[in-house]
VEXLO-763346 format. One record per residue (C-alpha): residue in three letters; x, y, z. Coordinates in Angstrom, 3 decimals. Each point is the difference from the previous one (the first is absolute). Last residue first. Layout:
BEGIN
+------+----------+----------+----------+
: code :       px :       py :       pz :
+------+----------+----------+----------+
:  ALA :        X :        Y :        Z :
...
+------+----------+----------+----------+
# end
This chain:
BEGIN
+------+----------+----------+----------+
: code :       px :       py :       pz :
+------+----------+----------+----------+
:  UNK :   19.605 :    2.375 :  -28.148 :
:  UNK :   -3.740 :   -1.620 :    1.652 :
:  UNK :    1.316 :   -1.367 :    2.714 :
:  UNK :   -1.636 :   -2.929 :    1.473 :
:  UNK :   -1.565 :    0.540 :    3.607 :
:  UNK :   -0.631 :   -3.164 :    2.276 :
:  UNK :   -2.711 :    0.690 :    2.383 :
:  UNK :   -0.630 :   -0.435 :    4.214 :
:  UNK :   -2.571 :    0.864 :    1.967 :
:  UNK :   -0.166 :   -1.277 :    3.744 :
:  UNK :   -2.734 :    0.394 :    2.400 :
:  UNK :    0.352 :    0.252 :    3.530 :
:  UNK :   -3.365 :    0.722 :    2.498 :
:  UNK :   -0.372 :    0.046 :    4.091 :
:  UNK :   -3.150 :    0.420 :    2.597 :
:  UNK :    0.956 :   -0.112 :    3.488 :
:  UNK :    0.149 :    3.840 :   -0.229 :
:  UNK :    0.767 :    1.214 :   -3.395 :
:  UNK :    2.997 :   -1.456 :   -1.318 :
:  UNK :    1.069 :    0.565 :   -3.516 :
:  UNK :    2.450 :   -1.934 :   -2.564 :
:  UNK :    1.361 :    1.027 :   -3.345 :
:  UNK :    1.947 :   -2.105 :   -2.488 :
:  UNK :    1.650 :    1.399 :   -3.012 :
:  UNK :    1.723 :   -2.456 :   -2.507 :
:  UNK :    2.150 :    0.963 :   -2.869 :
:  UNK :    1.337 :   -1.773 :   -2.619 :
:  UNK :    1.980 :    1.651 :   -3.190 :
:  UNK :    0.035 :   -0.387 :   -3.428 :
:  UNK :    2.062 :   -1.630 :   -2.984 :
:  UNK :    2.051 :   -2.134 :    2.016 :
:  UNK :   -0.750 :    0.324 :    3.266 :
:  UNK :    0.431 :    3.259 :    2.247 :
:  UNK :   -0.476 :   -0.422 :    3.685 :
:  UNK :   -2.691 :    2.195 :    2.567 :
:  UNK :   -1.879 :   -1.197 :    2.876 :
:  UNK :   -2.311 :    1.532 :    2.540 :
:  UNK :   -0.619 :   -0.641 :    3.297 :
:  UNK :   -2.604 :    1.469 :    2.873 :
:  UNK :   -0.388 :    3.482 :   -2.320 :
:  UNK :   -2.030 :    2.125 :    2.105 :
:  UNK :    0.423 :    2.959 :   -1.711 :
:  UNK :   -0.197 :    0.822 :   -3.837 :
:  UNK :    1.785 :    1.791 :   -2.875 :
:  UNK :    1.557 :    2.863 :    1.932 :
:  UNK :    2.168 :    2.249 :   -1.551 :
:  UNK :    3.569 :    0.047 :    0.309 :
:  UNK :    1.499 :    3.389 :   -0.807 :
:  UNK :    1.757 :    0.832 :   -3.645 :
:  UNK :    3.368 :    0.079 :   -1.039 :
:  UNK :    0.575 :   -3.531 :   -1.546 :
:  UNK :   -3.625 :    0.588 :   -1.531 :
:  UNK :   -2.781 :   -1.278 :   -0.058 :
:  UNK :   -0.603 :   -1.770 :    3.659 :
:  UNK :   -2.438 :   -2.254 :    1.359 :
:  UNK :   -0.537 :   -1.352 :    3.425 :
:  UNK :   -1.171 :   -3.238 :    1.589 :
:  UNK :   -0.531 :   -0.239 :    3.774 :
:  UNK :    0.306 :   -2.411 :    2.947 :
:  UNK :    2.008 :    2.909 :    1.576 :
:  UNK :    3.086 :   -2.689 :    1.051 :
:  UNK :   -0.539 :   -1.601 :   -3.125 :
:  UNK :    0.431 :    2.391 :   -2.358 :
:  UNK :   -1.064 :   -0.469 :   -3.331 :
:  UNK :    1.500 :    2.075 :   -2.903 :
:  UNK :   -1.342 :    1.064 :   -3.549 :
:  UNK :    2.792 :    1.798 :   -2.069 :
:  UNK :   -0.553 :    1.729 :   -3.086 :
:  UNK :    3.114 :    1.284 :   -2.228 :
:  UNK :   -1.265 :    2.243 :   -2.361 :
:  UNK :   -1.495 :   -0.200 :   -3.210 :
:  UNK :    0.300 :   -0.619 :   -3.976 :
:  UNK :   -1.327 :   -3.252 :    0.149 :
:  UNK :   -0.703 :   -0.505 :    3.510 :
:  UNK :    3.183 :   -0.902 :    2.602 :
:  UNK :   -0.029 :   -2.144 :    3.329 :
:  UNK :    1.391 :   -0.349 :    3.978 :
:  UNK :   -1.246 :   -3.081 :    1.932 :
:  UNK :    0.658 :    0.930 :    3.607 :
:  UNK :   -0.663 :   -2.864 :    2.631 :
:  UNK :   -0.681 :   -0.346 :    3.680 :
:  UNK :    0.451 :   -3.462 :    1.582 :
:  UNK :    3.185 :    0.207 :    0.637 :
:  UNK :    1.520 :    2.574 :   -2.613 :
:  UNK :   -1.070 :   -1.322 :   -3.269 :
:  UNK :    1.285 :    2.104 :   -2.833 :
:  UNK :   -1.666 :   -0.699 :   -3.412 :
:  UNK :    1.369 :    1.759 :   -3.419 :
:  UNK :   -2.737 :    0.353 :   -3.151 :
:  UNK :    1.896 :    1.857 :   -2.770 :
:  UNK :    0.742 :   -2.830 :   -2.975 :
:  UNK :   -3.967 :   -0.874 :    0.804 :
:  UNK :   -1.521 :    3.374 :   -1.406 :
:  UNK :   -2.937 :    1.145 :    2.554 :
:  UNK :   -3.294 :    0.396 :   -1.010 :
:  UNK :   -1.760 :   -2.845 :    2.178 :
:  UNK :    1.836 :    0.761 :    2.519 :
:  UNK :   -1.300 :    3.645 :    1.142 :
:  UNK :   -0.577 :    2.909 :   -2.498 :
:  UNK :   -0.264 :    3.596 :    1.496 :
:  UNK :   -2.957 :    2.035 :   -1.146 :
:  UNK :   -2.132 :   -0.800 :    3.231 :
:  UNK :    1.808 :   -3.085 :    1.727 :
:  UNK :    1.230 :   -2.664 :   -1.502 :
:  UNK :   -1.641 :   -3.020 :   -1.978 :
:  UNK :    1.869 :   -3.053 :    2.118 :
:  UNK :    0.562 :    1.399 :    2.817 :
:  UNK :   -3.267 :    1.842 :    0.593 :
:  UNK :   -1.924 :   -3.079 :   -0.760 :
:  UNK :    2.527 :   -1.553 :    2.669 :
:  UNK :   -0.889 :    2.228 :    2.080 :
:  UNK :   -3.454 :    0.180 :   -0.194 :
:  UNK :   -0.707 :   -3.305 :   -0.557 :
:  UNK :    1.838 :   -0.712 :    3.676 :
:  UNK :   -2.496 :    2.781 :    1.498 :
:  UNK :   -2.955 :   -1.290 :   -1.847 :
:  UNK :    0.322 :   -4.116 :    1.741 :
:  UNK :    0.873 :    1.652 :    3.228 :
:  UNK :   -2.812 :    1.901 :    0.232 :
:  UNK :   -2.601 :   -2.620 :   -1.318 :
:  UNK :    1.591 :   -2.248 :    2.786 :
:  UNK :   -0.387 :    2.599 :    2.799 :
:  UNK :   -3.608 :    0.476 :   -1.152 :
:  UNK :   -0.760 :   -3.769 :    0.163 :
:  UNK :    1.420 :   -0.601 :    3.143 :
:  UNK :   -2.107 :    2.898 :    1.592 :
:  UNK :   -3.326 :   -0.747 :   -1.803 :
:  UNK :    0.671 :   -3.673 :    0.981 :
:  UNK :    0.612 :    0.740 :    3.476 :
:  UNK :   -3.245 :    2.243 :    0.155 :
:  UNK :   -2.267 :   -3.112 :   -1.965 :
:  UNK :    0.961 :   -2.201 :    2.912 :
:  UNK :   -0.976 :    2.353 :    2.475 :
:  UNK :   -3.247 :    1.208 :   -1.974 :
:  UNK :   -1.170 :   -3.910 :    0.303 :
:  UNK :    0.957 :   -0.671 :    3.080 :
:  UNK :   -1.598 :    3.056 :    1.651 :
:  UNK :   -3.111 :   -1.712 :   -2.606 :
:  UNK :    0.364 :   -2.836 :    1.899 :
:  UNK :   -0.173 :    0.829 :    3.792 :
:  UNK :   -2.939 :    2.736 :   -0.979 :
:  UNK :   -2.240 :   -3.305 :   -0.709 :
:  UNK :    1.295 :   -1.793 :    2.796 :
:  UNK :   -0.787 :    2.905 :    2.282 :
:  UNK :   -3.618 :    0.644 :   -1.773 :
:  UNK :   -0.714 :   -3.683 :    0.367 :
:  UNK :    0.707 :    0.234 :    3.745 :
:  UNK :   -2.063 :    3.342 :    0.397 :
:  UNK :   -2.548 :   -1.592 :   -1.479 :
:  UNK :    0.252 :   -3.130 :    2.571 :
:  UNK :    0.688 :    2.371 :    2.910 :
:  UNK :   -3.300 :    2.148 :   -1.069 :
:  UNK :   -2.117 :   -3.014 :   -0.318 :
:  UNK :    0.858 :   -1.585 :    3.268 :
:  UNK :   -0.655 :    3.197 :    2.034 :
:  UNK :   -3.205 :    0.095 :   -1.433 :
:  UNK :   -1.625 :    2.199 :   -2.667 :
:  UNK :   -2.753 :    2.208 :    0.300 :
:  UNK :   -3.435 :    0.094 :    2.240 :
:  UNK :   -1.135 :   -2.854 :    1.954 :
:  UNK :   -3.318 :    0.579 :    2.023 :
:  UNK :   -0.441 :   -4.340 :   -0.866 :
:  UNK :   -3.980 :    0.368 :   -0.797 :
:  UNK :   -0.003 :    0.751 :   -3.187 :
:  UNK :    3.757 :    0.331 :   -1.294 :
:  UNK :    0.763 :    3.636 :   -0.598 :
:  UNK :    2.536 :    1.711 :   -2.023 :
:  UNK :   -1.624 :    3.719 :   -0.195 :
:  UNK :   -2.547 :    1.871 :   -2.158 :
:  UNK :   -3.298 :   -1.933 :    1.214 :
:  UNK :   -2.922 :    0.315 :   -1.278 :
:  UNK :   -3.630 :    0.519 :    2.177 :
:  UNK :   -3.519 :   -0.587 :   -1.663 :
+------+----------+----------+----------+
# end
């Protein structure tokens, strides 16, 4: 008794696949390929868009965050005694200048031009960097507290992201 090990038809001396076979799998493979490329594509831009958003969206927390409670030891907004809060606009950059109980001067500062926010505690002292890549941000005393708005905006590629955080601070003195 003989076996056979290969493909064989009895009587036809045909062994594998014809060309017909192999186009129409290699069709379906194509098309199958075809949509997952899609697929990952699609699910790359959103990656992309979605990271630039979450960026933007921490960066302008940050700042304002930063704004608001200060920075290390030094008390932002949220401490500051109202009789002593002064805002200078200058365009579209802005100084607000404050006092703590029983401290010095602060200032916090946006500059347009460098699209950043800076901090400052005392008249003598340096600038120090708050946060970059400051799009817009707003400043203006009102009433009992002060508004401020900090919008930042990235571009990465085709892919683009603003967001916009903004707060109303009442004093506390």
């Amino acid at each position: 008794m003989k076996t056979s090990h290969s493909k064989h038809t009895p009587g036809t001396g045909r062994h594998g696949f014809t060309l017909t076979e192999l186009m129409l799998a290699m069709g379906v493979t194509t098309m199958i390929m075809a949509g997952a490329m899609g697929v990952y594509l699609s699910s790359q831009r959103s990656w992309h868009t979605t990271s630039l958003e979450i960026g933007t969206a921490t960066d302008a927390s940050f700042a304002l965050s930063r704004m608001v409670s200060g920075i290390g030891t030094n008390l932002g907004f949220r401490a500051a005694v109202e009789s002593t809060v002064s805002v200078v606009s200058s365009g579209a950059s802005w100084t607000v200048s404050y006092q703590v109980p029983d401290g010095p001067t602060n200032a916090i500062r946006y500059l347009s031009g460098a699209e950043t926010i800076q901090y400052r505690n005392h008249p003598l002292a340096g600038w120090v960097r708050v946060a970059n890549g400051i799009n817009a941000a707003t400043a203006s005393k009102s009433g009992k507290g002060i508004n401020l708005m900090v919008r930042v905006g990235r571009q990465n590629g085709r892919f683009s992201a603003t967001n916009e955080v903004s707060t109303f601070i009442a004093f506390r003195n």
